[in-house]
Rosetta silent file (secondary structure, phi, psi, omega in degrees, C-alpha in Angstrom):
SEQUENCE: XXXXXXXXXXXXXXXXXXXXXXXXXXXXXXXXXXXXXXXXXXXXXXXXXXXXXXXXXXXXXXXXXXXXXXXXXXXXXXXXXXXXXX
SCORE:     score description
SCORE:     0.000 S_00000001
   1 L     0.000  -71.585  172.530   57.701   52.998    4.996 S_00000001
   2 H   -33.113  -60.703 -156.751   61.310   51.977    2.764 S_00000001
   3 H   -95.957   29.574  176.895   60.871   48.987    4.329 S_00000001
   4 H   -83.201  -85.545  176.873   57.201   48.226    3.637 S_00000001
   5 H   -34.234  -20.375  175.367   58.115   48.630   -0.186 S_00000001
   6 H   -85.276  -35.789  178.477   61.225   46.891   -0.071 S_00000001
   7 H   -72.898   -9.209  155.015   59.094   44.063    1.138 S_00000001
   8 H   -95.920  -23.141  139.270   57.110   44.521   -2.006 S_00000001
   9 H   -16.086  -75.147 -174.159   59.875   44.712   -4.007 S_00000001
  10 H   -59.526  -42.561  178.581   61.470   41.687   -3.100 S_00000001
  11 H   -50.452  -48.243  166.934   57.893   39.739   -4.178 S_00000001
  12 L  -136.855   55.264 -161.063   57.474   41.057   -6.760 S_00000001
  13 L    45.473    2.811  179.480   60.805   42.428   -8.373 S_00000001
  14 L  -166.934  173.946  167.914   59.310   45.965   -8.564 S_00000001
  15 L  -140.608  139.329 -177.345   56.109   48.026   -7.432 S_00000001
  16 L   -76.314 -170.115 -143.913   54.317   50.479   -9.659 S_00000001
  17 H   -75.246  -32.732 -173.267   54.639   54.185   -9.838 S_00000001
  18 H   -61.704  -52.722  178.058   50.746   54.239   -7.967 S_00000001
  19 H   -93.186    5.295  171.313   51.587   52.140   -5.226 S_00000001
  20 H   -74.292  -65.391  171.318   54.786   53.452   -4.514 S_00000001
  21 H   -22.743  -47.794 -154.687   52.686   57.280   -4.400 S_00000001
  22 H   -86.538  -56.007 -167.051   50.144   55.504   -2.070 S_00000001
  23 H   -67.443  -41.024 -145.001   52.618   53.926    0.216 S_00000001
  24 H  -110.661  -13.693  148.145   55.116   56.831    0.329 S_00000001
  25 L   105.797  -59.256 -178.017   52.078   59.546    1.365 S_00000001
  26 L  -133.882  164.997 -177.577   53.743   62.530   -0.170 S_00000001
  27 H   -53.863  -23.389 -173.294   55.724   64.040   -2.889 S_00000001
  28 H   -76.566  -45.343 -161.471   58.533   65.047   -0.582 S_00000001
  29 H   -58.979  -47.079  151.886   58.824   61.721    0.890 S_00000001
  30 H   -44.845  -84.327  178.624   58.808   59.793   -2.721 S_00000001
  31 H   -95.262   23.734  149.964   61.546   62.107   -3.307 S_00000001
  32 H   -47.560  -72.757  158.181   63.359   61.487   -0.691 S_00000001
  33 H   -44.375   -8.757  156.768   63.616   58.396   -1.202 S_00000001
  34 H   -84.918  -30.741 -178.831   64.497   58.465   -4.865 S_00000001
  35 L   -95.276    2.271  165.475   67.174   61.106   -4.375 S_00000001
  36 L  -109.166   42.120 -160.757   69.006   58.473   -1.454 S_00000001
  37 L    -0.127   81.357  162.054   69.594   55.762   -4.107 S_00000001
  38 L  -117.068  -72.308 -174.570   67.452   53.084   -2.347 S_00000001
  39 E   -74.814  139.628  154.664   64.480   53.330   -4.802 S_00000001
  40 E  -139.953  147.065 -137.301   64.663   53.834   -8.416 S_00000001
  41 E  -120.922   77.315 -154.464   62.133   55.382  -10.908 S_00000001
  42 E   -74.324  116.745 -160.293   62.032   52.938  -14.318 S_00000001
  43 L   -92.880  -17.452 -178.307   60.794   55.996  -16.610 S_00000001
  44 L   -68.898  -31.312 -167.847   59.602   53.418  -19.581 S_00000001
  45 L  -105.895    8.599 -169.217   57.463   51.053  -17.370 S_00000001
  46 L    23.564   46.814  178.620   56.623   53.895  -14.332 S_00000001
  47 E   -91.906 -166.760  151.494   57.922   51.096  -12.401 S_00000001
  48 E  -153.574  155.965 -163.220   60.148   51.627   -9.308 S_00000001
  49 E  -120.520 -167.901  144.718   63.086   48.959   -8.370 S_00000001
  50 E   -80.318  151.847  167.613   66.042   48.728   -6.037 S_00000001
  51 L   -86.002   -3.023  166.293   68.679   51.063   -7.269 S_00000001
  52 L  -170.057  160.911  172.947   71.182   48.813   -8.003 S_00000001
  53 L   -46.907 -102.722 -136.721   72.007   44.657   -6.534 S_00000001
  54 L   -38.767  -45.218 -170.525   73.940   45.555   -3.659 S_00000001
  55 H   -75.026  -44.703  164.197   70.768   47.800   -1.997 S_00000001
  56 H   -40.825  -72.684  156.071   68.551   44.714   -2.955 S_00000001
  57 H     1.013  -63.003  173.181   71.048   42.331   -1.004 S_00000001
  58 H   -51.690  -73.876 -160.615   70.815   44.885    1.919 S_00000001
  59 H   -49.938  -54.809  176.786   67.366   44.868    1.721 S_00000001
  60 H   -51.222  -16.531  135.698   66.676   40.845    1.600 S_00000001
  61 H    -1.587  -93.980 -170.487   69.158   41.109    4.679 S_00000001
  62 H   -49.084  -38.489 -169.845   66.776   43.334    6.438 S_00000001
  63 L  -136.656  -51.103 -161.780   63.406   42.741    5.391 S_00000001
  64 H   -47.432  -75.848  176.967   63.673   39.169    3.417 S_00000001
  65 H    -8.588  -69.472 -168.479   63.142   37.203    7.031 S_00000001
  66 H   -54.722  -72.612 -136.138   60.070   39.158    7.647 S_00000001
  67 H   -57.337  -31.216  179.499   58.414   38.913    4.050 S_00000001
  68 H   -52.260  -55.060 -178.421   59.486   35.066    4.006 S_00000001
  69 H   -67.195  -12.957 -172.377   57.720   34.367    7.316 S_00000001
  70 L    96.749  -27.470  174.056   54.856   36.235    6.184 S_00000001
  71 L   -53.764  175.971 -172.584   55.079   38.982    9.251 S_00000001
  72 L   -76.155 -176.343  167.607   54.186   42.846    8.495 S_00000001
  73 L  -101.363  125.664 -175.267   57.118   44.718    7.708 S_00000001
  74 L  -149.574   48.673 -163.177   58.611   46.275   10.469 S_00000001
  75 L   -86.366  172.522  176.685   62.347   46.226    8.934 S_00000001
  76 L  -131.487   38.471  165.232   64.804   49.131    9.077 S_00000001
  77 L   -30.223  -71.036 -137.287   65.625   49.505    5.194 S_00000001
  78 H   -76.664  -70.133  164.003   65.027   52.931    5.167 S_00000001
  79 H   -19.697  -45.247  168.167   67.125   53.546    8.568 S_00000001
  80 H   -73.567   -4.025  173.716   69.847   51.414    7.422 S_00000001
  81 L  -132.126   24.394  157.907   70.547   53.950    4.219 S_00000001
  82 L   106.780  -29.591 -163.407   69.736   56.968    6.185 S_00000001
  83 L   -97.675   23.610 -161.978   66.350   57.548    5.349 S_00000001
  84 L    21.934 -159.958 -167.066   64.122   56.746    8.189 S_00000001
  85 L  -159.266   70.227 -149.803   61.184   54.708    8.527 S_00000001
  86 L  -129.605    0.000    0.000   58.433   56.544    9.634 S_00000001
């Protein structure tokens, strides 16, 4: 799941608040992931980013191979900050 969004991230520097909701299933999960600074929550644009350049780095690590070749996302963002991947 982190890293299915981190792979939309990286495309397209952010994902909105809707497909972040859709992707992330449930409210708990969404804030999980907001409360383990991976994900952040742009409140003017109800965008959501990386939470700061270093976890983007990590993530283009992790996941940029995959989204570059075009393969699904099957990265371990979320694992790699703690947060599973499920």
């Amino acid at each position: 799941m982190a890293s299915e969004i981190a792979a939309e991230i990286l495309k397209n520097q952010y994902i909105s608040e809707q497909d972040f909701a859709r992707i992330t299933h449930t409210t708990e999960k969404k804030h999980e992931l907001l409360t383990q600074n991976i994900f952040v929550m742009l409140p003017q644009s109800m965008r959501v980013a990386f939470h700061s350049k270093p976890v983007e780095r990590v993530a283009r690590q992790l996941v940029g191979p995959v989204v570059a070749s075009g393969r699904g996302c099957g990265g371990s963002l979320g694992a790699a900050a703690g947060a599973g991947d499920q």
